[in-house]
N, C-alpha and C positions, 0 to 999 in steps of 0.2 A: 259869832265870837270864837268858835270853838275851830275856826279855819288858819286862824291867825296864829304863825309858826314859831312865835315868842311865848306866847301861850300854850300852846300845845309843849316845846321845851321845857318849861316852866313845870305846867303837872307830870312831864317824863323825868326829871330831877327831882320832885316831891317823892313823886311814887317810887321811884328808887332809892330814895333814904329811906322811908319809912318801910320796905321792904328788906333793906340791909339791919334796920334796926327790929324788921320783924324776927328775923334769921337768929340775930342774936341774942337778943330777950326772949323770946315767944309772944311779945305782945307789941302792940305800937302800931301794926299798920292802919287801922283805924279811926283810932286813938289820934294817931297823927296826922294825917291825910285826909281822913275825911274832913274835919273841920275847914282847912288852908283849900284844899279844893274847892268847897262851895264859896268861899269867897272870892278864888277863879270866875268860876262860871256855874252855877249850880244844876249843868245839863251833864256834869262829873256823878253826879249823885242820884239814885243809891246803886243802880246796876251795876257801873263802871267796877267800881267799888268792893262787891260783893263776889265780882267775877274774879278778880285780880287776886281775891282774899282768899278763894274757894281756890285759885290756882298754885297760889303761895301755900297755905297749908297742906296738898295733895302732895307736892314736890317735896314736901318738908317731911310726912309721912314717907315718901317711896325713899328719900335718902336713908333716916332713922328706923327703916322696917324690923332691924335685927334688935333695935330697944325696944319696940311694943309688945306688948302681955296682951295675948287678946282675950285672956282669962278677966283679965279685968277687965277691959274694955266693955266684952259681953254682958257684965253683969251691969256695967252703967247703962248700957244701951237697953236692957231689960227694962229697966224702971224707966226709959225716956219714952219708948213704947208702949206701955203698959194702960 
């Protein structure tokens, strides 16, 4: 199923809203897409997903670099390793 070039358009369209809606809220791609995905085809889920998600937030970080406090960061990441 996941050859079929209606289909594949289809989750390229999803995943681009909900990556535009990611950009602008801070939340949503998931929230959004993952749901309407598995009803595609559930071979979308969970790597696809997660890769896309790790990509979007990385990019979203190296744009915003001169907002982040790594002061604070640090000390969240402290107690997440702890």
């Amino acid at each position: 199923m996941l050859t079929e070039p209606l289909i594949l358009i289809l989750a390229l369209t999803l995943i681009a809203g909900a990556a535009a809606l990611q950009s602008l809220l801070g939340f949503g791609f998931g929230v959004i897409a993952t749901p309407i995905l598995v009803l595609i085809d559930p071979a979308f889920i969970p790597a696809p997903i997660l890769l896309l998600g790790l990509g979007l937030s990385l990019l979203s970080a190296l744009n915003n670099k001169k907002n982040i406090q790594i002061s604070r960061i640090s000390i969240t990441l402290c107690g997440r390793f702890r």
